[in-house]
N, C-alpha and C positions, 0 to 999 in steps of 0.2 A: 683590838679585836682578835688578834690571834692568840693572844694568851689565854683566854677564858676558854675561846675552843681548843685547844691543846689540851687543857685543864681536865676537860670535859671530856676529849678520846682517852685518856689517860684513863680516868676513873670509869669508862665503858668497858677500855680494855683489860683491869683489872678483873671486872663482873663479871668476865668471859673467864677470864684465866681460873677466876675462883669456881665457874657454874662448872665444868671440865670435870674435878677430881667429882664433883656432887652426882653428875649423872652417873659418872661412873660406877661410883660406892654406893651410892645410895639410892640411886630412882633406876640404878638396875637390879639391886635387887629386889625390890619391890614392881617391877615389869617383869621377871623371867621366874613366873611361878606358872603352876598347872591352873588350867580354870577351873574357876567353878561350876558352871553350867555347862559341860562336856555335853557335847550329841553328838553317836558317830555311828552309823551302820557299817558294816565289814561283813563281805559274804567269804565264804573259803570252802574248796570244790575238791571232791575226793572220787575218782573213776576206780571203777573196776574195783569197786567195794563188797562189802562180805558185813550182815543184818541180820539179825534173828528177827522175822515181823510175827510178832503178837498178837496181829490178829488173823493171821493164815496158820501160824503155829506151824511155821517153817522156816528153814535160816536163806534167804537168796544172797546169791552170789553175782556177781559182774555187774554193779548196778553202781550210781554215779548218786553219791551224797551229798548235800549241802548243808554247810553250817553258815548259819547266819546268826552274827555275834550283834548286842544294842549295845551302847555304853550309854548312862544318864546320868548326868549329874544331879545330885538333891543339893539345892543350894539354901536349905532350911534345916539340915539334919547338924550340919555339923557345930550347933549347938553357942552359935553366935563368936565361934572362933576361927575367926579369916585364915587363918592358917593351917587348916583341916580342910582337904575336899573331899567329900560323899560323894561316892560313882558306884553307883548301880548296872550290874553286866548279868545279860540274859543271852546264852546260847542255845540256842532250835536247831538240830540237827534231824534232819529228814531226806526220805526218798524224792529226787527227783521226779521220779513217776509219781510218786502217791503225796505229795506235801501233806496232805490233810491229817498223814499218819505217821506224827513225829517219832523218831527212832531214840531221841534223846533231848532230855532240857533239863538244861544246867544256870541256877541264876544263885547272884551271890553279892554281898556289898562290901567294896571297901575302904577304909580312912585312911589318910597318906597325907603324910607335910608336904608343901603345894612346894617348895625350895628343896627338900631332896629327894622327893619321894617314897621315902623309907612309909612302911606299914603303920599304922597306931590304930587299936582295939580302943575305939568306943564308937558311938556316933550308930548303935545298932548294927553294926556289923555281921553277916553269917552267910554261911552258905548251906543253900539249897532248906533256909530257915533255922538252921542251927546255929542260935549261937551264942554256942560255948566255945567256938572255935578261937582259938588264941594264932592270931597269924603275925609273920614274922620275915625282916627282910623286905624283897620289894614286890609290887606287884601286877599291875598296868603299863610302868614307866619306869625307864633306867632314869638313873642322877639329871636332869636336866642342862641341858647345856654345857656337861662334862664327865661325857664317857669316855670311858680309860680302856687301852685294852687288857683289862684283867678281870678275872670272876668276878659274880655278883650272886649273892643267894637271892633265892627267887621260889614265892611259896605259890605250890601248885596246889589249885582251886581243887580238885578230883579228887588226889591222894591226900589231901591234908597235910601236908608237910613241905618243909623249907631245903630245896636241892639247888646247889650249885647253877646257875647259868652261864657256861663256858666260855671265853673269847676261842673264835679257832682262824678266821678269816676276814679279809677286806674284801668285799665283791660290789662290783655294779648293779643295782636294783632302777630301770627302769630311767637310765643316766645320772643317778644319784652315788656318790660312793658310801658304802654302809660297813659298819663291823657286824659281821655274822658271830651268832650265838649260839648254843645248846646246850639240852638240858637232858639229862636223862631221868626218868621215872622207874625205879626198879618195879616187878611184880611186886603188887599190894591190896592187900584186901581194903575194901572198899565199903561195902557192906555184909551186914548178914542176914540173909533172906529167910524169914519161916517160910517156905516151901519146901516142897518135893517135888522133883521133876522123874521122869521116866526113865529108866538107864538106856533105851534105846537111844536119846535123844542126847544123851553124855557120851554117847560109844561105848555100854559097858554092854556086856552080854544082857538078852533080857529076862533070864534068871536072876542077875542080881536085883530087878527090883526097884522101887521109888528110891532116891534119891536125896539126900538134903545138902542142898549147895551153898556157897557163899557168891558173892561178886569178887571180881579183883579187875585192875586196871592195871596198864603197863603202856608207857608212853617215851614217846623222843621228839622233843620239841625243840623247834628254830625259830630263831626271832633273827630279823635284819633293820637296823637301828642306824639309823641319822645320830654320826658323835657330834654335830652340832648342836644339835636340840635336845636329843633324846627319847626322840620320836621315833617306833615301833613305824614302818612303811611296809615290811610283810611275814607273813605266819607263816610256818608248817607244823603241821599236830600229825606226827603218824603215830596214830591211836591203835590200842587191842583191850576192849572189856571182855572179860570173859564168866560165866559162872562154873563154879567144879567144885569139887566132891573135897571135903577136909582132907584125902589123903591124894590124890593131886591125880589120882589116874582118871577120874571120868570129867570130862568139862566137855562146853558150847560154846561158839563164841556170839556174842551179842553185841557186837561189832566193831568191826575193822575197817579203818580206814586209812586213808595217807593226805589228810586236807591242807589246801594252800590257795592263800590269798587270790583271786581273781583277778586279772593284769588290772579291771577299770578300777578297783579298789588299790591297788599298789599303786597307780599313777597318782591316784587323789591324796593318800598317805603322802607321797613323792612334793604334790604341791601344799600338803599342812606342813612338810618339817623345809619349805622352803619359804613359805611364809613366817613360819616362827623365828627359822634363821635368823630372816632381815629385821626382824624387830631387838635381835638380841644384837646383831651387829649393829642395831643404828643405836642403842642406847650402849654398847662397850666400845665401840670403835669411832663408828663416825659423827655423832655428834661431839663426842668430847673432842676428837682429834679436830673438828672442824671452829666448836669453841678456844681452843689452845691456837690456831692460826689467827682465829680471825681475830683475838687476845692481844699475841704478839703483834699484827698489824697495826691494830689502834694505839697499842703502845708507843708503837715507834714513830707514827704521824705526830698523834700528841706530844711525844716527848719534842719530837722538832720543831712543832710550832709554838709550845707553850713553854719549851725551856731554850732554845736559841734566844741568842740577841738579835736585835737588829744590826745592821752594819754603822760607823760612826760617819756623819756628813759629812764631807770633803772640805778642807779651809777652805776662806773664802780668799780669791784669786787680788793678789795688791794692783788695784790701779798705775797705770803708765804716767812718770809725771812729765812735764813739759818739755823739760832738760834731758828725757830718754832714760831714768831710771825710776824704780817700783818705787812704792812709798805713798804717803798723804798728798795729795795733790792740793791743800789749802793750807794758804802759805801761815807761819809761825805768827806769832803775836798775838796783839788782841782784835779783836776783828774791827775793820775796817766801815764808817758809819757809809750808809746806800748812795749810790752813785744821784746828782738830781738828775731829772727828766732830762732828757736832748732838747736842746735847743730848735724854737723853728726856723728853718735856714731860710736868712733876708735875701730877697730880690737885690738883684742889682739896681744900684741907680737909676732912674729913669724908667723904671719898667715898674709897673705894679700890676700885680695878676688880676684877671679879670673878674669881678665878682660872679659870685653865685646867685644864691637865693636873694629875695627880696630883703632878706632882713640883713644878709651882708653887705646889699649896694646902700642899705640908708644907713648904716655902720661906715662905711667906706667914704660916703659925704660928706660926715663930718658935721658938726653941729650948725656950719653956715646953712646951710641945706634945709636944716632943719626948721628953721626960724622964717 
């Protein structure tokens, strides 16, 4: 019996040792991808901000903005290839006082390999409906599960273009340790506007006159990123749109802000790259590491009980002979024929034992008796 189960932890414990390298190589990389169905709201709060409102056709100052970012996943766009996720991202930037009268909306879609994240142009891609847009680099998500601290180009949604994302620091976000990032956006035109504005309303004396402006944008952006995951846990966008004059002396600014993550959204970022952690740790660490032990245990039971011997039984101990030494205690020759019965030992003389039963005393009479 103990060979077959020896047999049997043996080739269990092989299944373990072989399932090990498997989770590792291979059912992690098929586990440590982006999803497909992203849902994620993200508010980020900017005080003592600076708005042109368009519909008072006045620029307010000291006023507290918020941007509220959607993320969606379209888990049908990317065109039956698993390895493609479509996320759809819409930001509303509005007065706190007034929500109803957004100061800015920015929406835009894009395709990315779900394992490095890197950008890929199809899947209807565009921003703000354009799209002719060829984008490049990364752009939701650092490398998943393997952030380095070194650059990353990183294409910003506003300017159109692909700028550096800086490593500069390690900081604590909210008891998390993160590598801090940035990104500089130089002054850039953004659009061109058929209007004319008033030179009052540029700073230009108001002899000069209407006006024909362009947009431009200029920005310095920070991302604080989980190098475990690769998980973004908080923003800062300090933003300046402005519109001006082709020769750069008349402009307005159409707003200025300095937005950043809201602590309850950076605690909840905090618990997604600590959830994603543990799943990239249980499929690269601990399960293999716990299949390889428990591998090696069954190994080594099995091999003891199904490849040990038994121990050999003990001779058997030689009989005492008569004479005081070991040996055959039945004597040589050919055997000797069975002793007869014992004799039954005669009374003495004179004396006969008293009968028993009835059938012994008419036996013991004798046939005179009988007759």
């Amino acid at each position: 019996m103990r060979r077959p189960v020896g047999l049997a932890l043996i080739g269990l414990g092989a299944f373990f040792l072989t399932l090990a390298p498997l989770v590792r190589f291979y059912v992690a990389d098929q586990v440590i991808v982006a999803p497909l169905n992203r849902y994620q709201v993200t508010l980020l709060e900017s005080k003592n901000s600076t708005y042109f409102d368009q519909a008072a056709l006045k620029t307010k100052t000291g006023v507290t903005l918020l941007a509220k970012n959607t993320v969606r996943g379209d888990v049908r766009a990317n065109e039956g290839d698993d390895d493609i996720a479509v996320w759809d991202s819409t930001t509303n930037i509005y007065d706190e006082a007034n929500p109803e009268n957004p100061v800015q909306i920015q929406g835009f879609r894009i395709a990315f390999d779900r394992r490095t994240s890197v950008l890929t142009n199809c899947c209807g891609t565009h921003i703000d409906g354009d799209n002719t847009v060829r984008m490049a680099g990364y752009g939701l998500l650092f490398p998943l599960a393997n952030v380095q601290k070194r650059d990353y180009p990183f294409y910003d949604m506003t300017t159109k273009q692909t700028a550096p994302m800086e490593f500069n620091a390690v900081e604590d976000v909210q008891g998390l340790t993160t590598y801090r990032f940035t990104q500089t956006i130089p002054l850039t035109k953004t659009a061109a506007m058929d209007v004319k504005l008033p030179a009052k309303m540029l700073g230009l004396p108001e002899d000069a006159g209407a006006q024909k402006v362009d947009r431009y944008t200029e920005a310095y952006n920070t991302v604080w990123v989980d190098p475990r995951t690769g998980v973004p846990v908080k923003h800062r966008k300090n933003i300046r749109s402005t519109v001006q004059t082709k020769d750069g002396k008349g402009k307005m600014i159409v707003a200025q802000a300095d937005l950043i993550t809201v602590e309850k959204d950076q605690k909840a970022g905090v618990d997604v790259a600590n959830t994603t952690a543990l799943k990239i740790d249980a499929v690269r660490s601990y399960i293999p590491g716990a299949a390889i032990l428990l591998g090696l245990i069954l190994l080594g039971v099995g091999g003891f009980l199904g490849l040990s011997r038994r121990p050999a039984p003990p001779p058997p101990v030689a009989p005492r002979r008569s004479d005081g030494k070991f040996g055959d205690m039945s004597p040589s020759g050919p055997p000797h024929p069975p002793a007869p019965p014992a004799a039954r030992p005669v009374p003495p003389e004179g004396r006969r034992p008293a009968p028993g039963s009835q059938r012994q005393q008419r036996k013991a009479s004798g046939p005179a008796r009988r007759r």
